[in-house]
VEXMAR-20051 format. One line per 5 residues: their letters; for each residue x, y negated, z of N, C-alpha, C. Coordinates in Angstrom, 3 decimals, padded with zeros to 6 digits. Layout:
% residues N
A> X/Y/Z/X/Y/Z/X/Y/Z | ...
//
This chain:
% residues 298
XXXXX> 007.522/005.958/-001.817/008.326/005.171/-000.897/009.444/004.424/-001.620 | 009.746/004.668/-002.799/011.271/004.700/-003.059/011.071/003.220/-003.642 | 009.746/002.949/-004.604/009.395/001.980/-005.073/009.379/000.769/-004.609 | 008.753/000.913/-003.027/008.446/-000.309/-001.989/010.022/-000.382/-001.566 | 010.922/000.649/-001.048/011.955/000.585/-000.504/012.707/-000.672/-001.427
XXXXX> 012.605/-000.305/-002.744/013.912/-001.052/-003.786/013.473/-002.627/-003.717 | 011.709/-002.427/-003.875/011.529/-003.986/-004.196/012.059/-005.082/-002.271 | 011.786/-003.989/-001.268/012.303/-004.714/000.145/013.624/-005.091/000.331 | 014.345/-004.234/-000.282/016.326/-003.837/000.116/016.223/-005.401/-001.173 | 015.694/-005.441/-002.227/016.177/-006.868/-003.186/015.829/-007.870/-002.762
XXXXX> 014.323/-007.877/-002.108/013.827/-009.233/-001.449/014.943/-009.519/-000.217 | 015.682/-008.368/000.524/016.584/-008.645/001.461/017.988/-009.237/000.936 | 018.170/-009.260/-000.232/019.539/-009.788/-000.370/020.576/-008.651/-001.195 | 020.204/-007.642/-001.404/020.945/-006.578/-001.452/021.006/-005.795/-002.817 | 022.054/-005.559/-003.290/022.131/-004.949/-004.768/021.819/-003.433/-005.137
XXXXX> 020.662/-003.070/-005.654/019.967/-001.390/-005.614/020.354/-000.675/-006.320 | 020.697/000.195/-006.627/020.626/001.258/-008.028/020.036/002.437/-007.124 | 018.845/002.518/-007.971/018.319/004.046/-007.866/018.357/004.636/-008.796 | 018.352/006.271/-008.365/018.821/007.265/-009.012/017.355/008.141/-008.634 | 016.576/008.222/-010.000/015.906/009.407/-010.172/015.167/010.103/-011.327
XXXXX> 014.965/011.306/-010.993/014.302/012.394/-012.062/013.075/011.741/-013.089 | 012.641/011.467/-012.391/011.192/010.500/-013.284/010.339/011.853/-013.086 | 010.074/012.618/-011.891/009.327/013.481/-012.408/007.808/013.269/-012.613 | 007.298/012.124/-012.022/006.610/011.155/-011.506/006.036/010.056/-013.162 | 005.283/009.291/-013.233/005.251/008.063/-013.827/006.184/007.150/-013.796
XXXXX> 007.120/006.284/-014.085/008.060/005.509/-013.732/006.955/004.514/-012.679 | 007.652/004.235/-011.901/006.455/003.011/-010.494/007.736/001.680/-010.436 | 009.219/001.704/-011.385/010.151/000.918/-010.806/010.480/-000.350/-011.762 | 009.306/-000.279/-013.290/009.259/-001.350/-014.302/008.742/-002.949/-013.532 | 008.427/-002.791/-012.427/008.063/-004.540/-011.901/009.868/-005.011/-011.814
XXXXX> 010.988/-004.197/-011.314/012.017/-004.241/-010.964/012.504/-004.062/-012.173 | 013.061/-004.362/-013.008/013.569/-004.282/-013.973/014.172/-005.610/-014.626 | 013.629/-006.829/-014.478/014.172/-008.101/-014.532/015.002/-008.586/-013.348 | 015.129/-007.869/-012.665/015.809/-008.521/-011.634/017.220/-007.878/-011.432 | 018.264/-009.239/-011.792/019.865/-008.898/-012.217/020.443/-007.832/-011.269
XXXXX> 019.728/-007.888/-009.697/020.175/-006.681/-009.069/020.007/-005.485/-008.755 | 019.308/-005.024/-009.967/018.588/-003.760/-009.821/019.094/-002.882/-010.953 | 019.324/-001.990/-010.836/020.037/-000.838/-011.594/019.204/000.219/-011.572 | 019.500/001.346/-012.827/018.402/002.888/-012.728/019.333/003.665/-013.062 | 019.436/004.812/-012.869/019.986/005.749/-013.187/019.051/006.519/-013.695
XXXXX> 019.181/007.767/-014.063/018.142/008.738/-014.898/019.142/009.996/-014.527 | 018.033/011.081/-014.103/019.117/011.886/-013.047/018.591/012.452/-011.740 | 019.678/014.150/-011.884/019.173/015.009/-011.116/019.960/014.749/-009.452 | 019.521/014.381/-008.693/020.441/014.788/-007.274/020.808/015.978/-007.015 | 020.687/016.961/-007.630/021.777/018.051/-007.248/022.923/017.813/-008.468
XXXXX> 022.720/017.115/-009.234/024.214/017.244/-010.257/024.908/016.603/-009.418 | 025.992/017.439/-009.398/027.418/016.986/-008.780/028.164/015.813/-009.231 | 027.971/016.140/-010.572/029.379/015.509/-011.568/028.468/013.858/-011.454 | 027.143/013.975/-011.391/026.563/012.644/-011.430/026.773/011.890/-010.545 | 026.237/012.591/-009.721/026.006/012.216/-008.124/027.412/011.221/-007.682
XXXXX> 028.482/012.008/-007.699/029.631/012.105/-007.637/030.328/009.750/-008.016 | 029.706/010.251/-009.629/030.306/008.824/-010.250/028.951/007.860/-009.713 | 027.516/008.501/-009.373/026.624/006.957/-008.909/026.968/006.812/-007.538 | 027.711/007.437/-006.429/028.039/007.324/-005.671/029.207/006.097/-005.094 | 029.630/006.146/-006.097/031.413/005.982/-005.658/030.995/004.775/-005.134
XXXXX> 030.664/003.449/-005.337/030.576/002.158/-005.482/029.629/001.574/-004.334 | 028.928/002.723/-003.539/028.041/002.718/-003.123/028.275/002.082/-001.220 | 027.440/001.266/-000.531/027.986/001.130/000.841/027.108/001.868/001.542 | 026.166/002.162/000.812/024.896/002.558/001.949/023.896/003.412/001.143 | 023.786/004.427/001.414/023.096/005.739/000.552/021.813/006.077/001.554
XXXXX> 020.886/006.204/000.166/019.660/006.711/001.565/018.954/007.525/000.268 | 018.987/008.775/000.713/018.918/010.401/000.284/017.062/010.162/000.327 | 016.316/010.001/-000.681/014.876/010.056/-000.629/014.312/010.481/-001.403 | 015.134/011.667/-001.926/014.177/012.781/-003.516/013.991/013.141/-002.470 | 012.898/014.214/-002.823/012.493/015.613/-001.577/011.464/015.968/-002.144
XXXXX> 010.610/017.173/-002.572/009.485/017.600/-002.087/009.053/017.678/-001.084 | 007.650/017.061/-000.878/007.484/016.342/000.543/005.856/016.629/000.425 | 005.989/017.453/001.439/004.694/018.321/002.261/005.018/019.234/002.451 | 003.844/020.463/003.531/004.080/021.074/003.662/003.560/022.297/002.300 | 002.271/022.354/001.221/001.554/022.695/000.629/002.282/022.784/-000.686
XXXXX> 003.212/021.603/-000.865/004.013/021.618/-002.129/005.058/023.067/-001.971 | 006.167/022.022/-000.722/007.218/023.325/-000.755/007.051/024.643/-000.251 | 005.420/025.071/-000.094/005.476/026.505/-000.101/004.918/026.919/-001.223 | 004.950/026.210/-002.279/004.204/026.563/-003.421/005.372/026.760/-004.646 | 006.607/026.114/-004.092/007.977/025.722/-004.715/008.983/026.136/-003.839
XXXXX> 009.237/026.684/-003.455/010.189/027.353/-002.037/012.029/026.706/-002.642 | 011.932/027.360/-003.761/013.363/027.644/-004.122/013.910/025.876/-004.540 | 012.980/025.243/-005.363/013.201/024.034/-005.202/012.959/023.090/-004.621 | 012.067/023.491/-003.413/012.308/022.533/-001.912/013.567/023.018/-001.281 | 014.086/024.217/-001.279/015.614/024.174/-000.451/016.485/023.016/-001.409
XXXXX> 016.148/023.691/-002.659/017.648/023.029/-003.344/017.458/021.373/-003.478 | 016.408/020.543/-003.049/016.338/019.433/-003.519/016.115/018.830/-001.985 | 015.771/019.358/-000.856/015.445/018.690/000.765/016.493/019.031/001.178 | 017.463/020.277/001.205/018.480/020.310/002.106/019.653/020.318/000.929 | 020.065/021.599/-000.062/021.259/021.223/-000.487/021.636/019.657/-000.874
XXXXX> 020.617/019.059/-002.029/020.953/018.073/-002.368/021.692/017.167/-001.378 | 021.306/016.843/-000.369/021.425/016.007/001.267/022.937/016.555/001.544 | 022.907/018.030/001.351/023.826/018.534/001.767/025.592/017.708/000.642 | 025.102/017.868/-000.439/025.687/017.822/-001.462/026.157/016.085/-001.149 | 025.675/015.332/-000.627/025.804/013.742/-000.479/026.337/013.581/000.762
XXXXX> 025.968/014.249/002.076/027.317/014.637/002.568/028.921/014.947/002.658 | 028.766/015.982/001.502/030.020/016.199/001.103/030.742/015.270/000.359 | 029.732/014.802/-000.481/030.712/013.429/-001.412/031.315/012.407/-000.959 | 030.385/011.932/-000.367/030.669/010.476/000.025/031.928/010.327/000.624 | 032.425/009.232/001.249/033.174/008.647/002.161/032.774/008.280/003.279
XXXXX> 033.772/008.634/004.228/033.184/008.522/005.320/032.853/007.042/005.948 | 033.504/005.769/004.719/033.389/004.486/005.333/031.694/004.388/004.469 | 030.957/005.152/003.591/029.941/004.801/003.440/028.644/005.525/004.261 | 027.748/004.517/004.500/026.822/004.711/005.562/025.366/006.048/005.254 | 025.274/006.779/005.481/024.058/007.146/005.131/022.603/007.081/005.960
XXXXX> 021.584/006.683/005.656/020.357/005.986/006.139/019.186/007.322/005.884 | 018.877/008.269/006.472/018.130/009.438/005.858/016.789/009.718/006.471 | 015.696/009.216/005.647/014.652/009.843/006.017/014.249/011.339/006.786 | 013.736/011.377/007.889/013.275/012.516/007.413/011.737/012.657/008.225 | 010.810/013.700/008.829/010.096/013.719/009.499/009.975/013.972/010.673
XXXXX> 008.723/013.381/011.580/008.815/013.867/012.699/007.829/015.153/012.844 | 007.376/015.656/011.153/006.632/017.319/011.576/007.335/018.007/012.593 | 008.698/017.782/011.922/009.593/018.753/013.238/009.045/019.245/014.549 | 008.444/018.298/014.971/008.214/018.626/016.514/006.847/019.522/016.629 | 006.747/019.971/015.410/005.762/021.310/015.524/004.222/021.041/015.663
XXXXX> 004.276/022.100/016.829/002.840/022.596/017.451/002.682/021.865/018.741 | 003.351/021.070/019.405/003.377/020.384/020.766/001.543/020.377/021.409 | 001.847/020.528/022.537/000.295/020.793/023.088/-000.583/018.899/022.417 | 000.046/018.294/022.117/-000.299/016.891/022.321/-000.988/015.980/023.743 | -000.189/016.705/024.739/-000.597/015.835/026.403/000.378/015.436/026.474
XXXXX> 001.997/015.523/025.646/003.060/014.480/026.258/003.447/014.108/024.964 | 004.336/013.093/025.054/005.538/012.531/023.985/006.182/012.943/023.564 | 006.417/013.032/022.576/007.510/013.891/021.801/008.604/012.676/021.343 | 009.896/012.665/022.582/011.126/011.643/021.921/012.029/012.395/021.133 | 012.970/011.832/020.243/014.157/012.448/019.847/014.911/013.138/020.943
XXXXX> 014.995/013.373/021.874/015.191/014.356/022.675/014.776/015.722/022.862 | 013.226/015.777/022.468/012.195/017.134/022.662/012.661/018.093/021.387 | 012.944/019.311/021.686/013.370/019.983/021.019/012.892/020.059/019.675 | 012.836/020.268/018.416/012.497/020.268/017.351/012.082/021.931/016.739 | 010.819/022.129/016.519/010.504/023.392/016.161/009.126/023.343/014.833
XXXXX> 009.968/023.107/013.974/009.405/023.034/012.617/008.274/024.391/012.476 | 007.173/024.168/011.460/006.412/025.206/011.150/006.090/025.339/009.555 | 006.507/024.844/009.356/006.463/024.792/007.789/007.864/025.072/006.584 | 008.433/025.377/005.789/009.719/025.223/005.091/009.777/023.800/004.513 | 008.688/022.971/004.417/009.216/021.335/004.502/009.434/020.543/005.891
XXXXX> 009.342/021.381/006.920/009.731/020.795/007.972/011.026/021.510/008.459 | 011.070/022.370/008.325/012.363/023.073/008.232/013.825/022.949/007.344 | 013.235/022.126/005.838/014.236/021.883/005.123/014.923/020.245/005.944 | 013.672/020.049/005.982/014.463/018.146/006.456/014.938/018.601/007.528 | 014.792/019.167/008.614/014.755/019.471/009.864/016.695/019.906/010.104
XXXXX> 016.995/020.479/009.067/017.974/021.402/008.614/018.853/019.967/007.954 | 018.588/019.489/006.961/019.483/018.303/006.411/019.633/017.229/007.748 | 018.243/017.180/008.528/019.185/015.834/009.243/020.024/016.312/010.576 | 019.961/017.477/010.713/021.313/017.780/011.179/022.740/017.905/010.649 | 022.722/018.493/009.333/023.717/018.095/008.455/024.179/016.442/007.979
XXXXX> 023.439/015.902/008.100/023.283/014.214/008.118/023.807/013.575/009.716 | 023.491/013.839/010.442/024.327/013.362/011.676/025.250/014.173/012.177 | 025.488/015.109/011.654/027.338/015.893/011.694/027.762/015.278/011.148 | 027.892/015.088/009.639/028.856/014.448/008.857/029.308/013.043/009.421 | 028.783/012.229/010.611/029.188/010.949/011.006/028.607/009.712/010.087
XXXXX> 028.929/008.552/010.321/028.382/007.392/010.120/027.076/007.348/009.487 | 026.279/008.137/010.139/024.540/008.277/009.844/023.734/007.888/011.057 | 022.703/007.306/010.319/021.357/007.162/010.631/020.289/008.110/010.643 | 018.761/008.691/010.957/018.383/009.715/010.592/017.112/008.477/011.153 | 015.943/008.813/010.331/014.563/008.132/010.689/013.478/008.877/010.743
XXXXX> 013.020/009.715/011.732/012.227/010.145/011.543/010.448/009.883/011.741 | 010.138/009.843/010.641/009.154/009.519/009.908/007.751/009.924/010.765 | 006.976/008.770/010.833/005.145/009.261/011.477/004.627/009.300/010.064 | 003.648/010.221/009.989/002.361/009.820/008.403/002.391/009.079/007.908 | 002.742/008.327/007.300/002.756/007.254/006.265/001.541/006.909/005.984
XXXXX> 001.134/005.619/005.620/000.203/005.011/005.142/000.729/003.698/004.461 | -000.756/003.346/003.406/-000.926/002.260/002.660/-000.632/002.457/000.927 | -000.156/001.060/000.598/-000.809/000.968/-001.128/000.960/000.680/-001.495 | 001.120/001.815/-002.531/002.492/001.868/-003.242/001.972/002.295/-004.988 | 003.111/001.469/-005.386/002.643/001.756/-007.142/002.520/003.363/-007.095
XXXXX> 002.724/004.397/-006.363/002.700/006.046/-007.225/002.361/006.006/-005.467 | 001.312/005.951/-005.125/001.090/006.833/-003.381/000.555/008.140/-003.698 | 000.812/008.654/-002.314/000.033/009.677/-002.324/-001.052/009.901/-002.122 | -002.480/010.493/-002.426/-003.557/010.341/-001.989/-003.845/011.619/-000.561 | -002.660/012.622/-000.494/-002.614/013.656/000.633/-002.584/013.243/001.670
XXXXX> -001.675/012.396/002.335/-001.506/011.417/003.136/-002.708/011.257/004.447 | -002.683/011.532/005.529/-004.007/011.558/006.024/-005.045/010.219/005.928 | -004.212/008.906/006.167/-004.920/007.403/006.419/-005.437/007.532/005.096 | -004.020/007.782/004.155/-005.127/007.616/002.488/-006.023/008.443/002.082 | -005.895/010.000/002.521/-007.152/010.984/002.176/-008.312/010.406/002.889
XXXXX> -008.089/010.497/004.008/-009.461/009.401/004.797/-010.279/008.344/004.231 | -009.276/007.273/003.750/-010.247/006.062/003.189/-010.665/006.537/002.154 | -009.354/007.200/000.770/-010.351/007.989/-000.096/-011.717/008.629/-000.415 | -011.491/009.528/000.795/-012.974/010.336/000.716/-013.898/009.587/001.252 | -014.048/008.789/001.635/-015.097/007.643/002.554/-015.126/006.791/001.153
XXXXX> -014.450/006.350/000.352/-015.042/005.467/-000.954/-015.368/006.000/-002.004 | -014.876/007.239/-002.463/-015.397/008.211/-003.192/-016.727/009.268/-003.324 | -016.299/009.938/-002.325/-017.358/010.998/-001.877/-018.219/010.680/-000.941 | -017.800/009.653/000.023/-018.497/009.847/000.949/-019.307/010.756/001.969 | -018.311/011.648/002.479/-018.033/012.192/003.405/-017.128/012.711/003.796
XXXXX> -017.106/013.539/004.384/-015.513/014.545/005.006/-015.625/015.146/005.711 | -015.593/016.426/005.886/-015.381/017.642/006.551/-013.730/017.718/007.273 | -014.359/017.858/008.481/-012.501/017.001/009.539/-012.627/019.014/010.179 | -011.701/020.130/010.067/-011.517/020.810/010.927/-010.416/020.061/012.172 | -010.636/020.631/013.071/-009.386/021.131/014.538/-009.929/018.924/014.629
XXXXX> -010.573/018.579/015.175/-010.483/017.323/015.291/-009.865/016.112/016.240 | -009.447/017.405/017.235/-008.542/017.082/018.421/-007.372/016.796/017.837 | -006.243/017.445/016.768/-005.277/017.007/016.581/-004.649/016.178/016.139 | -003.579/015.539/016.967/-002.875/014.069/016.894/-002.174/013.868/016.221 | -001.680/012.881/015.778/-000.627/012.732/014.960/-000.455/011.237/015.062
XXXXX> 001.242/010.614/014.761/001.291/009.169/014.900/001.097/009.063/013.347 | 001.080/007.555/013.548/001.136/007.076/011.589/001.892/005.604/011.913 | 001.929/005.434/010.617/003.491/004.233/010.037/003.191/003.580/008.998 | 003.255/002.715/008.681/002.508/001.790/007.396/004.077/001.380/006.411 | 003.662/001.972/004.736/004.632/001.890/004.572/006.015/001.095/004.141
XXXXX> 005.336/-000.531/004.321/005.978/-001.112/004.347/007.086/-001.856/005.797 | 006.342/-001.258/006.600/007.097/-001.602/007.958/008.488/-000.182/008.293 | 008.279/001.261/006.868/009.260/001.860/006.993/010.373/001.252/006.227 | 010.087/000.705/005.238/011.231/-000.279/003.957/011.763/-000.959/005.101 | 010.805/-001.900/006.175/011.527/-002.632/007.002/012.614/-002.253/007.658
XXXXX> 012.159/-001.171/007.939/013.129/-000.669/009.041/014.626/-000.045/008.501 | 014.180/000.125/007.286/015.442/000.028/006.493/016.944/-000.746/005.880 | 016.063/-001.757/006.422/016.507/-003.025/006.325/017.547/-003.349/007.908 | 016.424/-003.068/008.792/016.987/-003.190/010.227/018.086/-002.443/009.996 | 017.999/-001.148/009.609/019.133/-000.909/010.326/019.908/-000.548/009.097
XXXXX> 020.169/-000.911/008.304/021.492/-001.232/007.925/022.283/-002.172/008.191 | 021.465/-003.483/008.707/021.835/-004.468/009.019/022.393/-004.417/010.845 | 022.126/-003.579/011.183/022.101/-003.700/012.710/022.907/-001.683/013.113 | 023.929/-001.284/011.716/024.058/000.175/011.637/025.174/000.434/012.657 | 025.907/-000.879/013.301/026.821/-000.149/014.130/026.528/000.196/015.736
XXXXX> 025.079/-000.617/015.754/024.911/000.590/017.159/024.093/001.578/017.118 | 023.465/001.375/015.596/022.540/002.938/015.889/022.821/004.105/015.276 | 024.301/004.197/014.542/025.146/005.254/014.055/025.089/006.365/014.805 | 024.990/007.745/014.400/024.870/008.766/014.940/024.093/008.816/015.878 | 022.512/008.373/015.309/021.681/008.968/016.358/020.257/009.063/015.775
XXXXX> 019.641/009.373/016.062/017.976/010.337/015.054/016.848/008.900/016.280 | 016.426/008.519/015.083/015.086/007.675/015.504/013.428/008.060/015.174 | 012.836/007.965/015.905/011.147/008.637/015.540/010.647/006.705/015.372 | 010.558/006.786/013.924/009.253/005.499/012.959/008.274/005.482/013.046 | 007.379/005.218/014.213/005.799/004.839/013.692/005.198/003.709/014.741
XXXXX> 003.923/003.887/014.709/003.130/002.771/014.992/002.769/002.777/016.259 | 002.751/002.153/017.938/002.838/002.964/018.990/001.576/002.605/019.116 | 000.562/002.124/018.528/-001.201/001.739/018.587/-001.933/002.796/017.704 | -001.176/003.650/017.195/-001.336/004.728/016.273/-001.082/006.349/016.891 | -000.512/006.443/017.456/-001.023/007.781/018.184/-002.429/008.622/017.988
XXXXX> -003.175/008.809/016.925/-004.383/009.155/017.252/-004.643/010.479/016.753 | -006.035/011.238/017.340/-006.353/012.060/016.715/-007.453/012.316/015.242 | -007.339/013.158/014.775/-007.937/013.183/013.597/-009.446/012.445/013.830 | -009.910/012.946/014.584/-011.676/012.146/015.040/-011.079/010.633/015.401 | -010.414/010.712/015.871/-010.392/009.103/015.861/-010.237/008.306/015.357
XXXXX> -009.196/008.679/013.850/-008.783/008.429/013.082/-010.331/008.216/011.712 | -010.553/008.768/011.767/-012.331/008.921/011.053/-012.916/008.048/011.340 | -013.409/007.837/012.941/-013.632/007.179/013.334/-013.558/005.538/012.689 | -012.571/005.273/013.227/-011.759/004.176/012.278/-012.259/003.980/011.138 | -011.978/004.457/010.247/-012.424/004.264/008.630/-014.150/004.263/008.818
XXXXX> -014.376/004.994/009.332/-016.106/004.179/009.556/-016.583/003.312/009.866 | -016.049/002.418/010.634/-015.660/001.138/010.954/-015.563/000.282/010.008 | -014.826/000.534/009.219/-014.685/000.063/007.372/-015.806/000.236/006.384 | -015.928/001.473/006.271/-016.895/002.244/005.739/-017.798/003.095/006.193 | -018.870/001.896/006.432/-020.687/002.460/007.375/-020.897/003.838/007.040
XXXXX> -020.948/003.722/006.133/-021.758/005.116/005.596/-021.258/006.259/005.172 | -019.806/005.727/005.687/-018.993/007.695/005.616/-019.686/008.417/006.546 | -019.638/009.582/006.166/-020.384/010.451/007.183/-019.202/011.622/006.952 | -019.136/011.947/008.597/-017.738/012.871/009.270/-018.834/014.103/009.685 | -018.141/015.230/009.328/-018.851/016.623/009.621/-017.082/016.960/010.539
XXXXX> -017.787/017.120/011.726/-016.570/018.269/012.464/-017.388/019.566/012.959 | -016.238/020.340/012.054/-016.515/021.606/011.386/-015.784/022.167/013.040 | -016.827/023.517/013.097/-016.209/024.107/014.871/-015.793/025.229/013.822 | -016.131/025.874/013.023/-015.441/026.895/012.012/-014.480/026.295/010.565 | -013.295/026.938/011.359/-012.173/026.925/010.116/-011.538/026.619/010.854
XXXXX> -010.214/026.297/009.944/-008.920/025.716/010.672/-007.594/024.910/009.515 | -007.360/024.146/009.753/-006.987/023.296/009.245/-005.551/023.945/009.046 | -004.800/023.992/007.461/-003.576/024.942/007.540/-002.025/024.429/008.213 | -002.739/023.056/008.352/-001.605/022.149/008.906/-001.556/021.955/010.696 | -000.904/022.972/011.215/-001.136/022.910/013.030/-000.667/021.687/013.339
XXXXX> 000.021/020.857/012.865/000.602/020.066/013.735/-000.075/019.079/014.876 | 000.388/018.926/015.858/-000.609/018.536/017.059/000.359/017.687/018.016 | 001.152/016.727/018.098/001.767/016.002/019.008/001.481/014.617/018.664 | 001.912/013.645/019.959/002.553/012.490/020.484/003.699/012.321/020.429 | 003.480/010.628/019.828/005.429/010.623/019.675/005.209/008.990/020.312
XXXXX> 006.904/008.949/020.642/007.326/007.919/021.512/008.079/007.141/020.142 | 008.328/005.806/020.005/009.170/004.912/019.320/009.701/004.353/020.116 | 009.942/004.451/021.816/010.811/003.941/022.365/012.343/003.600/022.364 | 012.995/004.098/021.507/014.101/004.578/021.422/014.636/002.998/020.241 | 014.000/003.201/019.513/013.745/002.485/017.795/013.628/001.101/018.271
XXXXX> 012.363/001.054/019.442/011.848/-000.507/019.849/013.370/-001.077/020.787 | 013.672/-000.356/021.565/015.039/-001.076/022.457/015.755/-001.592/021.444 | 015.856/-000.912/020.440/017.316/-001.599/019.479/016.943/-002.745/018.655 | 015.685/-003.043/018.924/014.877/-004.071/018.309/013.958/-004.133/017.105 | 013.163/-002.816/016.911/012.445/-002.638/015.463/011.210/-002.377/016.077
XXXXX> 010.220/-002.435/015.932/008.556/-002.348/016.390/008.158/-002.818/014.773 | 007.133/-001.385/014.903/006.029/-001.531/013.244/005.102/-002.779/013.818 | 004.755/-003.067/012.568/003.829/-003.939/013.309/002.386/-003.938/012.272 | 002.588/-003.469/011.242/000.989/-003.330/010.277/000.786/-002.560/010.564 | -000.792/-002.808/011.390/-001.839/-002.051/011.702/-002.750/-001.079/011.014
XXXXX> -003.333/000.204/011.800/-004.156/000.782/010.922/-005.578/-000.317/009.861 | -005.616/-000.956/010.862/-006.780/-001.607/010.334/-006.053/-002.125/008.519 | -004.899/-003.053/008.896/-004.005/-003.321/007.589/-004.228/-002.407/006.479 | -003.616/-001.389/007.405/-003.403/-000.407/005.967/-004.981/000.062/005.239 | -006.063/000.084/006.487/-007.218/000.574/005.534/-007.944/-000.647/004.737
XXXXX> -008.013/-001.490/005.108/-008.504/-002.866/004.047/-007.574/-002.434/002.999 | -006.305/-002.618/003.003/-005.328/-002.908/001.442/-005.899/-001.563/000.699 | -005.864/-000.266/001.383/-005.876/000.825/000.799/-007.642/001.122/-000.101 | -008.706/000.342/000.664/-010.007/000.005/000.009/-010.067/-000.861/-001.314 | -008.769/-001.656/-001.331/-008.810/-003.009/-002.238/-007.993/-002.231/-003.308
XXXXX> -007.412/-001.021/-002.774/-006.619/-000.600/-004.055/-007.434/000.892/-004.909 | -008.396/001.555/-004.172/-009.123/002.648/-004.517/-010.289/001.890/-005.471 | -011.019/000.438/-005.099/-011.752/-000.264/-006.268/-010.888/000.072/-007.347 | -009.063/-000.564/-007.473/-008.806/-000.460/-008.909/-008.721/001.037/-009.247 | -008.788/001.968/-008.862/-008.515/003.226/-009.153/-009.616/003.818/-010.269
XXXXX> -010.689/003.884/-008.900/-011.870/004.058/-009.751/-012.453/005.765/-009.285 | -013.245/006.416/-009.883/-013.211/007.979/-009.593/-012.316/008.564/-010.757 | -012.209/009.457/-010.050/-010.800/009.717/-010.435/-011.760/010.752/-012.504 | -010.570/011.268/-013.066/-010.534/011.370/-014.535/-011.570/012.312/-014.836 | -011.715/013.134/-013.790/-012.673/014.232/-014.230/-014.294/013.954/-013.282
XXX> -014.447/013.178/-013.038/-015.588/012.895/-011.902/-016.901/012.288/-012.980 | -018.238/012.484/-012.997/-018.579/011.820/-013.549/-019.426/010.398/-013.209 | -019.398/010.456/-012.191/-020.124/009.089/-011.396/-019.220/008.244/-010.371
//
């Protein structure tokens, strides 16, 4: 995300410095000629760092994290210290005349039967310790005042370092690769968000931050609501000859099962607008350059 975010916030007008670990490939060398772009090299829990890349800063948006649910139970101790203290830690620094803009998810909303909507209103009941860590910071994020909080549908589409976990991208993946897919629990819903219409919205609302200060927004696509079979579906549509096995044995380790509303997001004037269809063409045009992956032999 952080990649698409920097190159959107510069195409908008706006001067970047990011700050990160590199734990990753660097994805931020296209940005590097451009006079308004800055790097830091650097941990978000250092204080003493944090502290001096801060100072100068109008508008902070907190986007290290271990991010899934599969990672941070595999990493416990450094999903707390990097999803909530860190967050926590940028809280405390800042000033209160600078803005903070904070991702987080809408896993939060759990296990929901998926027959109603889930608004920023519906109680929040995480099932995972990565839904629990964000879950936990963006309440600490809208205490501290002059915050934003975005909470996030599935992400999709083509970023220099994506993820291939991702459901839209595991989907088209395994449909150009393998060609097939084994879908358990196929009823369950989930919204999705394309990820350049989240950079957008980043944009919105910094630009538009004094009426939506102190208050938690749900990001996604309202033509996107779907369930996993439907979602399959879809990509077959693309790709004839995927073939979908729904498995009536097993269970998928990820319960999550709701509907979400963007009503809230659309009044203030932001509506996604790249479509699933969008994201699975770009995401086909970008798995050609990929290729099978290093250890595959065909």
């Amino acid at each position: 995300m952080g990649s698409i975010l920097c190159e959107t916030l510069l195409s908008a007008g706006f001067r970047v410095t990011a700050l990160d670990k590199m734990s990753f490939e660097p994805s931020l060398f296209h940005l590097c000629s451009n006079p308004c772009f800055d790097f830091i090299r650097g941990d978000v829990r250092d204080e003493k760092l944090m502290a001096k890349a801060m100072r100068s800063a109008d508008v902070i948006i907190p986007l290290a994290a271990l991010v899934g649910a599969p990672l941070c139970a595999r990493d416990s101790w450094t999903a707390t210290s990097v999803n909530l203290d860190a967050v926590r830690l940028v809280t405390r620094l800042r000033s209160p005349r600078q803005l903070i803009i904070y991702p987080t998810t809408n896993s939060g909303y759990g296990t929901k039967s998926g027959d109603m909507y889930c608004t920023e209103d519906t109680p929040l009941e995480p099932i995972s310790l990565y839904g629990i860590t964000k879950t936990e910071a963006e309440k600490s994020v809208l205490e501290a005042g002059n915050s934003i909080t975005l909470r996030l549908a599935t992400v999709f589409g083509v970023s220099p370092r994506m993820r291939l976990d991702l459901l839209v991208n595991h989907f088209v993946y395994a449909a150009v690769t393998d060609g097939y897919l084994v879908v358990f629990e196929k009823g369950f819903q989930r919204n999705f968000v394309h990820i350049r219409d989240v950079a957008d919205c980043f944009v919105f609302a910094i630009r538009n931050h004094e009426r939506m200060t102190g208050r938690a927004f749900n990001l996604g696509l309202d033509s996107a609501n779907l369930s996993k079979e439907e979602l399959a579906e879809k990509v077959k549509q693309h790709v004839p000859g995927f073939f979908v096995h729904y498995s009536e044995i097993g269970v998928d380790p990820d319960k999550r099962n709701y509907l979400v509303s963007n009503q809230r997001l659309r009044e203030e004037g932001f509506e996604a607008q790249r479509s699933l269809d969008d994201g699975i063409t770009e995401l086909l045009k970008a798995y050609r350059m990929i290729g099978r992956g290093r250890f595959q032999n065909v």
